[in-house]
DSSP file (Angstrom, degrees, kcal/mol; ACC not computed):
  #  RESIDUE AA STRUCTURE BP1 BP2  ACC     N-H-->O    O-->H-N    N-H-->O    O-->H-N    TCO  KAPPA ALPHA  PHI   PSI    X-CA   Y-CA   Z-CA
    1    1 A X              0   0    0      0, 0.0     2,-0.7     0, 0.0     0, 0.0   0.000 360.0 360.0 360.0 145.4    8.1  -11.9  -29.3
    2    2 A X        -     0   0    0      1,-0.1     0, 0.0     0, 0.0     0, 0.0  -0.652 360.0-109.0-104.1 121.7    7.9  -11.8  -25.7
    3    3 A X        -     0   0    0     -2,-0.7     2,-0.4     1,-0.1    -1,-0.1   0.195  32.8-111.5 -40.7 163.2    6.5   -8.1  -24.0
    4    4 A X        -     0   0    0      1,-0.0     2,-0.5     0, 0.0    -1,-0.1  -0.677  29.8-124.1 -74.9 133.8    8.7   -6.1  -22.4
    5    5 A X        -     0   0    0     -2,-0.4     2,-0.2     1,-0.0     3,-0.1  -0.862  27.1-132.9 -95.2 134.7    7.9   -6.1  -18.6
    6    6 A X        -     0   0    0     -2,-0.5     4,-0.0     1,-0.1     5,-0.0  -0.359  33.1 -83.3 -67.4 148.6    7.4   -2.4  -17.2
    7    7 A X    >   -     0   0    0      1,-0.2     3,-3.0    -2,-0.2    -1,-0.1  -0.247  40.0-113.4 -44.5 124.1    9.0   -1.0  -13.9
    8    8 A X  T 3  S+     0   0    0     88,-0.9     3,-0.2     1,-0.2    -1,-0.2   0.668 116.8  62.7 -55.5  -2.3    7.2   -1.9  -11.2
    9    9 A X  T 3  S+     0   0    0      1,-0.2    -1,-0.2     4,-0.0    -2,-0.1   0.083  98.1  60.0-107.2  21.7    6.3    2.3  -10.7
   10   10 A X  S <  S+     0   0    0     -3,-3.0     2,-0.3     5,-0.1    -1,-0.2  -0.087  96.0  81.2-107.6  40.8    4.5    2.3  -14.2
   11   11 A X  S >  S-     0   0    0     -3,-0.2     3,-1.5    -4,-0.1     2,-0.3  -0.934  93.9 -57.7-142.1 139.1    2.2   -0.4  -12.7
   12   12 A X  T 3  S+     0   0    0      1,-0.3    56,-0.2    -2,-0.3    55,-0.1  -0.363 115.3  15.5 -94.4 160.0   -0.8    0.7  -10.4
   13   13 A X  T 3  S+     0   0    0      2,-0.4    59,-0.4    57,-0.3    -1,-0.3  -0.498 130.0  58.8 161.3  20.6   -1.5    2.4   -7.6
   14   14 A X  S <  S+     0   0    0     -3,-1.5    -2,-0.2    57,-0.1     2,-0.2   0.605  93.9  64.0-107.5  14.4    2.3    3.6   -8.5
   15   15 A X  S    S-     0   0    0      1,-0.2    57,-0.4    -5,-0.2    -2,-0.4  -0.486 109.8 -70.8-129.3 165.8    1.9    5.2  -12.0
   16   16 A X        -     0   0    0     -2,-0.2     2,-0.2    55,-0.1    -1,-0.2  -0.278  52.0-161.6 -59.2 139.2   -0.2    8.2  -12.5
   17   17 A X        -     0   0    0     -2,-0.1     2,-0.3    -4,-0.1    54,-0.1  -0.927  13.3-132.9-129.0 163.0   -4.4    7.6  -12.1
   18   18 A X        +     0   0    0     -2,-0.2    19,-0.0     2,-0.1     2,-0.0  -0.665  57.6  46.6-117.3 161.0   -6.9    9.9  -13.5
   19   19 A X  S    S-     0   0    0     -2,-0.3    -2,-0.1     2,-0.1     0, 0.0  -0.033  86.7 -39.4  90.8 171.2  -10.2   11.3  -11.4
   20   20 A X        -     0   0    0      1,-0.1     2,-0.8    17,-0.1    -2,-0.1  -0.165  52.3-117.3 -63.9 131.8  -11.0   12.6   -8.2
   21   21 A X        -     0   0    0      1,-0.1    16,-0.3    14,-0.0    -1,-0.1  -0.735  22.1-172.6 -69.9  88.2   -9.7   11.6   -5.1
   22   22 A X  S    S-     0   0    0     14,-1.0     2,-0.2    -2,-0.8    15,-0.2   0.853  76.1  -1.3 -10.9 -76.8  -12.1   10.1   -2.2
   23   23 A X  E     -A   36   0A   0     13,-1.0    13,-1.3    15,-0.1     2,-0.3  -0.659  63.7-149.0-135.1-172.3   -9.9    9.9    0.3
   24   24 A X  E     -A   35   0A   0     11,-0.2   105,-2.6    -2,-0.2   106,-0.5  -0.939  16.7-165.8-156.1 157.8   -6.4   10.6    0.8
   25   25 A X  E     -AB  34 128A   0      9,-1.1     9,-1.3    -2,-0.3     2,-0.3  -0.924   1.5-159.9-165.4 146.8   -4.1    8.7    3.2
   26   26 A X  E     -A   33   0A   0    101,-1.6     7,-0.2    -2,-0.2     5,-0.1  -0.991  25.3-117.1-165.9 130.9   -0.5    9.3    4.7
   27   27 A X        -     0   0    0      5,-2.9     3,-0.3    -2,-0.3    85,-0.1  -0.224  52.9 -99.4 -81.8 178.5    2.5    7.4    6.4
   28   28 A X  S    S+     0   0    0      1,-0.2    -1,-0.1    81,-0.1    82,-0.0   0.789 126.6  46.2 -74.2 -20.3    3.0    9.0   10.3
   29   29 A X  S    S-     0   0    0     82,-0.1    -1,-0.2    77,-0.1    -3,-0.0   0.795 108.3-128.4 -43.4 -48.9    6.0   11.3    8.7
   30   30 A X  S    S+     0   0    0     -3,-0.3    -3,-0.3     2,-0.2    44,-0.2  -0.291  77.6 120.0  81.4 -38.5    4.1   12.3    5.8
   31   31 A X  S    S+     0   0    0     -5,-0.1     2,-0.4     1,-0.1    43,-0.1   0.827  74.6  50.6 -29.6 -55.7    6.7   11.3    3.3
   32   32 A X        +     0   0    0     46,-0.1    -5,-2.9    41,-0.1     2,-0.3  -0.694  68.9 165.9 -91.6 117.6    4.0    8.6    1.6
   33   33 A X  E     +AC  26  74A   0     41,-1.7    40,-2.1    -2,-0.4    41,-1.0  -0.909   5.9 171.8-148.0 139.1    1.0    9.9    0.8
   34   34 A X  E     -AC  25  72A   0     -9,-1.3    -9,-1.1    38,-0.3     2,-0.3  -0.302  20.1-144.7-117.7 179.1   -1.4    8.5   -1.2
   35   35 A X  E     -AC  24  71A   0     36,-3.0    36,-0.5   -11,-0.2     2,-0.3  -0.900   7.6-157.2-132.8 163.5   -5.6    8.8   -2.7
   36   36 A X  E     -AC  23  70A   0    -13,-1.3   -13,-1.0    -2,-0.3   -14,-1.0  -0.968   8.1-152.4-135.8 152.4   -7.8    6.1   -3.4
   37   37 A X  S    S+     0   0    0     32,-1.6     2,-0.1    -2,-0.3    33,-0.1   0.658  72.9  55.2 -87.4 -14.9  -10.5    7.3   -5.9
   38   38 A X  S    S-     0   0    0     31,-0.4     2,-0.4    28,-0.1    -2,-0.1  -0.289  89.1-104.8-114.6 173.2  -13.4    4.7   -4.8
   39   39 A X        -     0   0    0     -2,-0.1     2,-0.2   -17,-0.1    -2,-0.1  -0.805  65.4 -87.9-100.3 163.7  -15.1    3.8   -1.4
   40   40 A X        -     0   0    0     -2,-0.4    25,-0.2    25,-0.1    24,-0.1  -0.479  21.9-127.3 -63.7 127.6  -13.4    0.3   -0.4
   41   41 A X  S    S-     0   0    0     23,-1.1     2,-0.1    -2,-0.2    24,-0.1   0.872  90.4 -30.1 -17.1 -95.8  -14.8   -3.4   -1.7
   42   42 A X        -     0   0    0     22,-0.3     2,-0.4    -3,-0.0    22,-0.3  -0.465  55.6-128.2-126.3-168.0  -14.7   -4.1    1.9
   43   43 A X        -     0   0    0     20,-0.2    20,-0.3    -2,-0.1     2,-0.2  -0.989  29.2-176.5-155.6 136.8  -13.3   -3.6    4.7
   44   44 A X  E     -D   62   0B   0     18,-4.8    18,-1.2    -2,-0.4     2,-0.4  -0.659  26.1-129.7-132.7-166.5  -11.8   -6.5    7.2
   45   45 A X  E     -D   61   0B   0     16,-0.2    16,-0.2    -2,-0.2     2,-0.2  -0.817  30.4-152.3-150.9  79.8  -10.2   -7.0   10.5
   46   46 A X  E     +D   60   0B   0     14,-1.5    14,-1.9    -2,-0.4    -2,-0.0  -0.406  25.1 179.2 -82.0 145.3   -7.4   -9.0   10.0
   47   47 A X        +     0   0    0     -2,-0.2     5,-0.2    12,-0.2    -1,-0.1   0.692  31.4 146.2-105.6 -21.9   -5.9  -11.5   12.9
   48   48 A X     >  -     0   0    0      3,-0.1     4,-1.3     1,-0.1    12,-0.1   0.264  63.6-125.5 -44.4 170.1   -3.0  -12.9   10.8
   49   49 A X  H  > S+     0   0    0      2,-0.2     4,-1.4     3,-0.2    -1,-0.1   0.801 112.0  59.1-105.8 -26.1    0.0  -13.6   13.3
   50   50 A X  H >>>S+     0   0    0      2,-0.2     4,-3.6     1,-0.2     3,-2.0   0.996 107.8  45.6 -25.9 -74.3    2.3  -10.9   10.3
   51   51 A X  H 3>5S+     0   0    0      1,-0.3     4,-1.5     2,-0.2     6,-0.3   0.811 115.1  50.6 -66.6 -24.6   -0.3   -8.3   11.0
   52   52 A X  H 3X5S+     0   0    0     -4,-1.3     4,-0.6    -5,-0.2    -1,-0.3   0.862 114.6  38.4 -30.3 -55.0    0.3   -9.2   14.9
   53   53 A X  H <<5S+     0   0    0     -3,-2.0     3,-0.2    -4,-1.4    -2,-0.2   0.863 121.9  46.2 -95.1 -39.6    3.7   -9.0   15.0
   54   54 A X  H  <5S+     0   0    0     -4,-3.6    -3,-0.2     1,-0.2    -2,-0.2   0.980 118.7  41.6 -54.5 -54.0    3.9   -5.5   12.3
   55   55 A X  H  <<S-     0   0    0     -4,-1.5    -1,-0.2    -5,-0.5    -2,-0.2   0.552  99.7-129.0 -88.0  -4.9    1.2   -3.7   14.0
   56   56 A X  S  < S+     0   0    0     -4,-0.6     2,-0.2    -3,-0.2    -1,-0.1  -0.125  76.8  78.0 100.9 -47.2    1.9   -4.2   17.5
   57   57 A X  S    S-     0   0    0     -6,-0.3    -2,-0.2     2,-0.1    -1,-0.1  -0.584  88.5 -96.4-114.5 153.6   -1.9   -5.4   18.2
   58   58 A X  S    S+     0   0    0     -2,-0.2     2,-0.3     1,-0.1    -6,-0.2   0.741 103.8  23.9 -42.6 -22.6   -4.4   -8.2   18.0
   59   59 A X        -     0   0    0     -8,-0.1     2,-0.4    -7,-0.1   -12,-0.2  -0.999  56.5-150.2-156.2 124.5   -5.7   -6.9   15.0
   60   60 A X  E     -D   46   0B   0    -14,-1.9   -14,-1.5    -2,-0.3     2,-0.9  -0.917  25.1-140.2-107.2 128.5   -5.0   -4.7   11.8
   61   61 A X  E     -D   45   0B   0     -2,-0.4    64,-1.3   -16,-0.2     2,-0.4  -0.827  30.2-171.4 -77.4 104.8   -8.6   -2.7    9.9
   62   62 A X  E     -DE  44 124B   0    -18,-1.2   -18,-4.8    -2,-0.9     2,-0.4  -0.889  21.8-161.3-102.3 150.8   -7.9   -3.1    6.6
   63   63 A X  E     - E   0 123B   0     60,-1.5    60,-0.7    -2,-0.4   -20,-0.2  -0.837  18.2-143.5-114.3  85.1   -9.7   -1.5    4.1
   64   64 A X        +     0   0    0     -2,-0.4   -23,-1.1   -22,-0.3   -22,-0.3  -0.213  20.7 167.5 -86.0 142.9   -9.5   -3.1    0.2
   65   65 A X        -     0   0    0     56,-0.2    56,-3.3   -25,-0.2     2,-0.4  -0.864  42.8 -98.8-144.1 170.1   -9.4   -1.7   -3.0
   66   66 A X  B >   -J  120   0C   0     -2,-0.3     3,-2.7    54,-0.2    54,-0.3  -0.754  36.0-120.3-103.9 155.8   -8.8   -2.6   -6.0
   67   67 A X  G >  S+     0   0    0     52,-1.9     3,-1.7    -2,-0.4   -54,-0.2   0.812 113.8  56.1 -46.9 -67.1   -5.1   -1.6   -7.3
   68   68 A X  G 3  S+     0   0    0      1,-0.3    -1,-0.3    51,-0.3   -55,-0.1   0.566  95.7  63.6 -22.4 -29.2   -6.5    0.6  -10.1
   69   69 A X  G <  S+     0   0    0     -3,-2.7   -32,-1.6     1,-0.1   -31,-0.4   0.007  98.5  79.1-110.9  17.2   -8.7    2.9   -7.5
   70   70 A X  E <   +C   36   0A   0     -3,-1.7   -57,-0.3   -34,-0.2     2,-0.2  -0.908  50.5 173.3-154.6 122.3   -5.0    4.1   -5.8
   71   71 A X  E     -C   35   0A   0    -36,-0.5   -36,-3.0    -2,-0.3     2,-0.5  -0.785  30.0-128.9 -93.1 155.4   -2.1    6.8   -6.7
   72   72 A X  E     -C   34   0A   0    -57,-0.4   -38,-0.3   -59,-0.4     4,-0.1  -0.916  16.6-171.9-105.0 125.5    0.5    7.7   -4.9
   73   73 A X  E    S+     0   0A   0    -40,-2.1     2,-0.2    -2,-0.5   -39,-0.2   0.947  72.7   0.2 -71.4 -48.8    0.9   11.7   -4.5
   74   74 A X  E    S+C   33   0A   0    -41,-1.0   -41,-1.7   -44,-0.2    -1,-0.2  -0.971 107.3  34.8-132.8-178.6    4.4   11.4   -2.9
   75   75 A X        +     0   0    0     -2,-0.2    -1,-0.1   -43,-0.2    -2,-0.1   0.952  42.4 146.5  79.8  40.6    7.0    9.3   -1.8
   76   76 A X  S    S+     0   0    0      1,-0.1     3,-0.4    -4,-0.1    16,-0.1   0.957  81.8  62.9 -68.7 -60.6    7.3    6.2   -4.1
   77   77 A X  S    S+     0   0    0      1,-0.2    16,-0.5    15,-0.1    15,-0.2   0.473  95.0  55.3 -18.3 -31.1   10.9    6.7   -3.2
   78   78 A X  S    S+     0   0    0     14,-0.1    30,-0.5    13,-0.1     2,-0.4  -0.363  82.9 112.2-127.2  60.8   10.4    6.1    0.2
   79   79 A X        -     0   0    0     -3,-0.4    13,-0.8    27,-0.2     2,-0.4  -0.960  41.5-168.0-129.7 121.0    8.8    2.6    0.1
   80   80 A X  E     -GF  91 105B   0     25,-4.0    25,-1.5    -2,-0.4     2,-0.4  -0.729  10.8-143.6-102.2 166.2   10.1   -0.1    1.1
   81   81 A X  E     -GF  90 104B   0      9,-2.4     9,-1.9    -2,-0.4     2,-0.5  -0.959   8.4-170.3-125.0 139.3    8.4   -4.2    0.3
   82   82 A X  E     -GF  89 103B   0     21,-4.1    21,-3.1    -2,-0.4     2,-0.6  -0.920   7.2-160.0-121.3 111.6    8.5   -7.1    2.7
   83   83 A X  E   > -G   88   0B   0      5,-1.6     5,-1.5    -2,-0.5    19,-0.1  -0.938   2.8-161.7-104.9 139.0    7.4  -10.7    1.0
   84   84 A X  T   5S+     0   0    0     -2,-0.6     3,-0.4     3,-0.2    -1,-0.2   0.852  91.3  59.6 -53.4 -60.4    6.4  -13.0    3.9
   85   85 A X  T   5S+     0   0    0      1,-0.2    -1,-0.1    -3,-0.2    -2,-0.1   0.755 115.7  26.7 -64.5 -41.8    6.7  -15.6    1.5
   86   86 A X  T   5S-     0   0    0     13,-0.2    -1,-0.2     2,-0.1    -2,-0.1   0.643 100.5-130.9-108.4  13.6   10.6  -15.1    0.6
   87   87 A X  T   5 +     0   0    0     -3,-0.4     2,-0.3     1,-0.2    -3,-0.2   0.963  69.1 105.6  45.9  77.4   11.3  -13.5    4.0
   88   88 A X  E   < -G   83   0B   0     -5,-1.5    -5,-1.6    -7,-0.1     2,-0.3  -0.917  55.5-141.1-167.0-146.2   13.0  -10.6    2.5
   89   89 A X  E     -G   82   0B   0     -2,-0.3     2,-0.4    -7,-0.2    -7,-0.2  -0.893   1.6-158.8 178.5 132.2   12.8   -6.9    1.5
   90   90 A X  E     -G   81   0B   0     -9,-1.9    -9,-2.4    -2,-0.3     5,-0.1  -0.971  22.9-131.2-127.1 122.0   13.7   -4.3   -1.4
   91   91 A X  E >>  -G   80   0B   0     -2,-0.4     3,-0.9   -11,-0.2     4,-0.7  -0.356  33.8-117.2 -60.3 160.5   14.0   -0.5   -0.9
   92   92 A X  G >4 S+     0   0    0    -13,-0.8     3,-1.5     1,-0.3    -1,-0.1   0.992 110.9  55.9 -63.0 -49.0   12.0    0.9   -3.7
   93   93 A X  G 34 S+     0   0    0    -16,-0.5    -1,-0.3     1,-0.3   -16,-0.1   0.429 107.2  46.9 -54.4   3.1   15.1    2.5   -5.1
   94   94 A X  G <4 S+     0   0    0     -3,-0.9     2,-0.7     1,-0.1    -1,-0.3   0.260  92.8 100.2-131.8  -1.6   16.8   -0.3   -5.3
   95   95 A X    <<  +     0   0    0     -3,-1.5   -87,-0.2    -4,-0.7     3,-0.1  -0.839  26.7 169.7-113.5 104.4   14.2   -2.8   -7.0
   96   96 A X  S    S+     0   0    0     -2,-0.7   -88,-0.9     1,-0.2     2,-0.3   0.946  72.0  13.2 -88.4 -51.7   14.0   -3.7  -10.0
   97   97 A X        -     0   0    0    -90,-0.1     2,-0.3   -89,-0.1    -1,-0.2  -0.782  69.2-147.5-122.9 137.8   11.2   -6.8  -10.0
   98   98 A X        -     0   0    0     -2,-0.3     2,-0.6    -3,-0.1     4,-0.1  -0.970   9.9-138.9-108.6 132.7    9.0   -7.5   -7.2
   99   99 A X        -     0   0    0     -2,-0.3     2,-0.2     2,-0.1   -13,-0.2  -0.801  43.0-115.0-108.9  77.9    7.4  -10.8   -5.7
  100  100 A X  S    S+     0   0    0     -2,-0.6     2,-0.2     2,-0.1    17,-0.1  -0.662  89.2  59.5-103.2 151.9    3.7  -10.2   -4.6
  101  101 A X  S    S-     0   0    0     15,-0.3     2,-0.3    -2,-0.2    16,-0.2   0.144  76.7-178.0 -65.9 158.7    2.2  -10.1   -2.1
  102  102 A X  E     - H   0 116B   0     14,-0.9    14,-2.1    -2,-0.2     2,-0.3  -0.972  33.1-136.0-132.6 125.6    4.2   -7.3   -0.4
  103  103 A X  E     -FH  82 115B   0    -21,-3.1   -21,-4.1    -2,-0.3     2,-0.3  -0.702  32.2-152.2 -71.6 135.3    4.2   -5.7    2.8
  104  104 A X  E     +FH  81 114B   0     10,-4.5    10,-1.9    -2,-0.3     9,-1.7  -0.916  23.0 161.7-112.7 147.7    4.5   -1.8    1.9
  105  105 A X  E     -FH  80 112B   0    -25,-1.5   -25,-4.0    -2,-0.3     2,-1.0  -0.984  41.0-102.3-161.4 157.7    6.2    0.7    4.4
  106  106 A X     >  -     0   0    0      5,-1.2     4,-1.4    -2,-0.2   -27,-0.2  -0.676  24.1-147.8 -81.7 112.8    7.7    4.1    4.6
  107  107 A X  T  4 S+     0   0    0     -2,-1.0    -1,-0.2     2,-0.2   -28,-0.1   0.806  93.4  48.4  17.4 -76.1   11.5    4.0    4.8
  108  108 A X  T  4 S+     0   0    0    -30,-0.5    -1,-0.1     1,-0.2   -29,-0.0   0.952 128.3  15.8 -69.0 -70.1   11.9    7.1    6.9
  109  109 A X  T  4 S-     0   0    0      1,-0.2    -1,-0.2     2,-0.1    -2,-0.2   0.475  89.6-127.9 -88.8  20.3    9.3    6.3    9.6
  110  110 A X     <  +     0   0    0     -4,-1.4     2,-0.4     1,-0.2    -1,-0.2   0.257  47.4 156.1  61.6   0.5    8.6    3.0    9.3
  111  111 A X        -     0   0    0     -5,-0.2    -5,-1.2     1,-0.1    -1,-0.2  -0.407  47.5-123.1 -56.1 102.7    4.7    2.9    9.1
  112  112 A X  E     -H  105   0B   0     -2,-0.4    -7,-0.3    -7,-0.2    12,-0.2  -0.025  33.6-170.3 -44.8 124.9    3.6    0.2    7.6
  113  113 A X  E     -     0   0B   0     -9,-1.7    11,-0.5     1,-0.3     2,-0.2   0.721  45.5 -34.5 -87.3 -28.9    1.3    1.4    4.4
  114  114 A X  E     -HI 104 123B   0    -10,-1.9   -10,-4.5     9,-0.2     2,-0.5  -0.956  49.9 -95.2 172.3 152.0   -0.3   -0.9    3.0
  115  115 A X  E     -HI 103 122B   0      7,-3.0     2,-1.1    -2,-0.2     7,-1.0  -0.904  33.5-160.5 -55.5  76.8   -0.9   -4.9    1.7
  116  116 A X  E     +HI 102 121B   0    -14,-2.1   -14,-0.9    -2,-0.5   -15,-0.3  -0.273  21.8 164.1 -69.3 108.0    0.2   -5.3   -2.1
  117  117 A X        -     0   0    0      3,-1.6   -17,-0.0    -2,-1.1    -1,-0.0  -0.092  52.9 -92.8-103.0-132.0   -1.5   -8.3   -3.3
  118  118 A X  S    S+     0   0    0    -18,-0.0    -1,-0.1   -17,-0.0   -18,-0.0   0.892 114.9   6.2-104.8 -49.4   -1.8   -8.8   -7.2
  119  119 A X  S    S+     0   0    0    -52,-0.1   -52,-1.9    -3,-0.1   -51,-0.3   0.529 128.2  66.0-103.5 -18.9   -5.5   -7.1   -8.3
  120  120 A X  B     -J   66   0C   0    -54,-0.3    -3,-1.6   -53,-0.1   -54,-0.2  -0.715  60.2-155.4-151.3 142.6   -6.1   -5.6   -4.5
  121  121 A X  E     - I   0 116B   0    -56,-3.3     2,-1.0    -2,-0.2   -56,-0.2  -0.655  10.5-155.6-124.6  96.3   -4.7   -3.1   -1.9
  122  122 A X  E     - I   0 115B   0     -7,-1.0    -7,-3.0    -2,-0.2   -58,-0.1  -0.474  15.4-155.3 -84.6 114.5   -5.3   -3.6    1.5
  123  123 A X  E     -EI  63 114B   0     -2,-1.0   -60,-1.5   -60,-0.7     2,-0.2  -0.366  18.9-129.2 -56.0 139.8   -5.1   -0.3    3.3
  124  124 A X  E     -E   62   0B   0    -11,-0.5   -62,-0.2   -62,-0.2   -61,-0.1  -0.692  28.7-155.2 -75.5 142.2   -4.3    0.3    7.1
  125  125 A X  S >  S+     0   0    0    -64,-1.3     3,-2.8    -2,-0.2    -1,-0.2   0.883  81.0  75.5 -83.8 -42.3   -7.3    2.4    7.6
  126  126 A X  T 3  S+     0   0    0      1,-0.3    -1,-0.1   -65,-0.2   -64,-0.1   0.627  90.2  62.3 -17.5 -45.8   -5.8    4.3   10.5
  127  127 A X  T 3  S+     0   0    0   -102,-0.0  -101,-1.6   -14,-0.0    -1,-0.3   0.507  72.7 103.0 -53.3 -23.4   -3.9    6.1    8.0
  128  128 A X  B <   -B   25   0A   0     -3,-2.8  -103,-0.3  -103,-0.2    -3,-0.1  -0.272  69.5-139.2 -78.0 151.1   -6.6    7.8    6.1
  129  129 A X  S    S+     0   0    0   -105,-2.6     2,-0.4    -2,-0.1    -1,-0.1   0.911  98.1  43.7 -76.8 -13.1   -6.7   11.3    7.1
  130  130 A X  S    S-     0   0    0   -106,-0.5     2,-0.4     0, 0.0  -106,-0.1  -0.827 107.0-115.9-110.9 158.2  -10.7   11.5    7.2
  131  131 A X    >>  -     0   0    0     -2,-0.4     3,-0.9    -4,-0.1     4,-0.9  -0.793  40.4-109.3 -99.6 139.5  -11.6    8.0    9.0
  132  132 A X  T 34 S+     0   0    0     -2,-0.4    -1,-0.0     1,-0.3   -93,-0.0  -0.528 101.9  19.7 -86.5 133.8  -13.4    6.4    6.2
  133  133 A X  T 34 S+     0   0    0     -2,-0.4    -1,-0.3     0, 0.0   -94,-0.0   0.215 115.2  77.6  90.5 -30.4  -17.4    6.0    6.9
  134  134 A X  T <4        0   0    0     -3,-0.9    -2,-0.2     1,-0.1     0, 0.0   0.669 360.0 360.0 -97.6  -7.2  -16.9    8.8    9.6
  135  135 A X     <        0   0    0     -4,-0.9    -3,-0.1    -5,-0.0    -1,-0.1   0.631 360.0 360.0-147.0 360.0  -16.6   12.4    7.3
């Protein structure tokens, strides 16, 4: 018999996680806001010509963690996903199955949120509210 597959929001960093929150992180609205429980694996500077053309600038700081080590507090609702790869995009509400990687971003204000890769989330760091390493 073949499993059932879960909703992609019982699946982490969108289902409930337990322990104390590190840091806590937030689209330029507020609607999405998120914790990660861990300091980051690492932490990288990415050049790709996506993170170019999304972010405005030469360069994106991402900060990666592993999937497991991030909830979202609010605003699963107001996430939208961009794959590079099938050059298309699903509101959250509106998505049933998803194709990662994913670009994540908020709906209302457009801030790009986040990398969804399969095991890994690479974080905009700019986003955290304490700059991570500074507080």
């Amino acid at each position: 018999m073949e499993k059932e597959k879960l909703p992609w929001d019982h699946h982490a960093p969108y289902c409930k996680q337990n322990g104390l929150a590190k840091y806590s992180a937030s689209c330029h609205c507020k609607a999405v806001r998120y914790e990660v429980l861990t300091d980051p694996e690492t932490a990288k500077l990415c050049h790709c010509r996506d993170c170019q053309k999304l972010h405005g600038a030469p360069y994106e700081w991402v900060c990666i963690f592993h999937k497991d080590n991030v909830r979202f507090i609010t605003g699963t609702d107001k996430l939208y996903f961009y794959s590079g790869e099938l050059f298309r995009g699903w509101n959250s509400w509106n998505v049933e199955e998803r194709v990662l990687p994913v670009k994540v971003s908020c709906t209302v204000c457009r801030t790009p949120i986040a990398d969804e890769g399969r095991r890994m989330w690479l974080a905009y760091g700019t986003l955290f509210d304490s700059p991570l390493g500074m507080g």
